[in-house]
C-alpha positions in Angstrom: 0.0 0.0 0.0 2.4 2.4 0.8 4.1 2.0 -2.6 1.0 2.3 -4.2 0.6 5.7 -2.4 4.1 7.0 -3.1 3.4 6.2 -7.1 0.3 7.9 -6.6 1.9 10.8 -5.5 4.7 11.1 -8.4 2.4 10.7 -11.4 0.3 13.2 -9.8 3.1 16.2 -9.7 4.6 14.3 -12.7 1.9 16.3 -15.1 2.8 19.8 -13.2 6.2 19.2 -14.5 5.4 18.7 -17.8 3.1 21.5 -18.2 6.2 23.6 -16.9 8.3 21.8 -20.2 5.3 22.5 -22.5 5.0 26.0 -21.6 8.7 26.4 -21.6 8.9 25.1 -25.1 5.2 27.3 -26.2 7.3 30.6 -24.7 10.4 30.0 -27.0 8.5 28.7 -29.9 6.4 32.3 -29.8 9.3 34.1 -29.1 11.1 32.0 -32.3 7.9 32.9 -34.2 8.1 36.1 -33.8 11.3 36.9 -34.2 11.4 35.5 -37.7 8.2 37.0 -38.8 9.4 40.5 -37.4 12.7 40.1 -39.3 10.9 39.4 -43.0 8.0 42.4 -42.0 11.3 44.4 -41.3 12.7 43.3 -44.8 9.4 44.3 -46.5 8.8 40.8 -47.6 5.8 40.7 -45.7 2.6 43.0 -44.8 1.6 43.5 -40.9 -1.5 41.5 -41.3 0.5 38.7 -43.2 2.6 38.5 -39.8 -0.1 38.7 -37.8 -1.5 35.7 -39.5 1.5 34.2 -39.5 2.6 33.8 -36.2 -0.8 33.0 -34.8 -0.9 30.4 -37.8 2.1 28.9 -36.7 1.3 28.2 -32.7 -2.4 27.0 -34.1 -0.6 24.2 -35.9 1.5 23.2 -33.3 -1.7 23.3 -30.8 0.6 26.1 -29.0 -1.8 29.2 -26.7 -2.1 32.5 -29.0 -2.5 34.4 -26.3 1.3 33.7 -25.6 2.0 35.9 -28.6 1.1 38.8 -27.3 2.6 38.6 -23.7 5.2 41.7 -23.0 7.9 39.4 -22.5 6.8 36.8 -25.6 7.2 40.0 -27.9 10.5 41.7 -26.3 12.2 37.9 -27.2 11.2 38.2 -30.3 12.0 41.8 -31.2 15.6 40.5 -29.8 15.7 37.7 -31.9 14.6 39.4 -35.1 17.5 42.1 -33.8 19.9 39.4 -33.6 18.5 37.9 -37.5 19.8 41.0 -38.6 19.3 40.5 -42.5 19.5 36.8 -42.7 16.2 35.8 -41.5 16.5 32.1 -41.7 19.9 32.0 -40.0 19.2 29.6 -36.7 22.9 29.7 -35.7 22.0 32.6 -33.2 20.9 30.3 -31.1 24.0 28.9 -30.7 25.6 31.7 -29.2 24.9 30.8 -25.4 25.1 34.2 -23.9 22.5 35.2 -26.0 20.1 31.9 -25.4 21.0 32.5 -21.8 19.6 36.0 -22.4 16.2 35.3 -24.0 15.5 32.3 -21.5 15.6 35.1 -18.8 13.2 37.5 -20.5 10.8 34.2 -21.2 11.7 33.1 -17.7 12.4 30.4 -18.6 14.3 28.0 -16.2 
């Protein structure tokens, strides 16, 4: 019995945990989303409402929250990310610059 009770207990925090790994990953994804999105509007190979579409298009496939897109620190991510894209918009070798990983996990508080 009391093994029964102390499995009982783990699965029962083990779906807190991976809500915390979903959000985590919905966060970045947005952030990602965004970030690539913003860099082509900024190129002018997009219209506003084609990112608009866009993004929220992208976390609908994925079954990802909307409303993460437009979260204060969601969009600063991803205005640093499109920063960081500079004019190659597709390049996802920023993100293997730690410091600056390190850098968006904190705004998405992320841990």
């Amino acid at each position: 019995m009391k093994i029964f009770l102390i499995s009982l207990v783990s699965l029962m925090s083990f779906p807190t945990a991976l809500n915390a790994a979903s959000m985590a990953k919905q966060k970045g994804y947005a952030a990602g989303a965004i970030g690539t999105n913003l860099c082509y509007l900024r190129k002018g190979m997009i219209s506003k409402e084609t990112f608009v579409l866009s993004v929220e298009n992208l976390m609908l496939r994925r079954g990802y929250d909307t409303d993460l897109l437009y979260k204060g620190n969601i969009k600063k991510a991803g205005r640093l990310i499109a920063d960081k894209l500079g004019n190659n918009c597709n390049n996802q070798k920023i993100y293997d610059d730690k410091i600056f990983s390190e850098k968006i996990l904190k705004i998405l508080k992320v841990n």
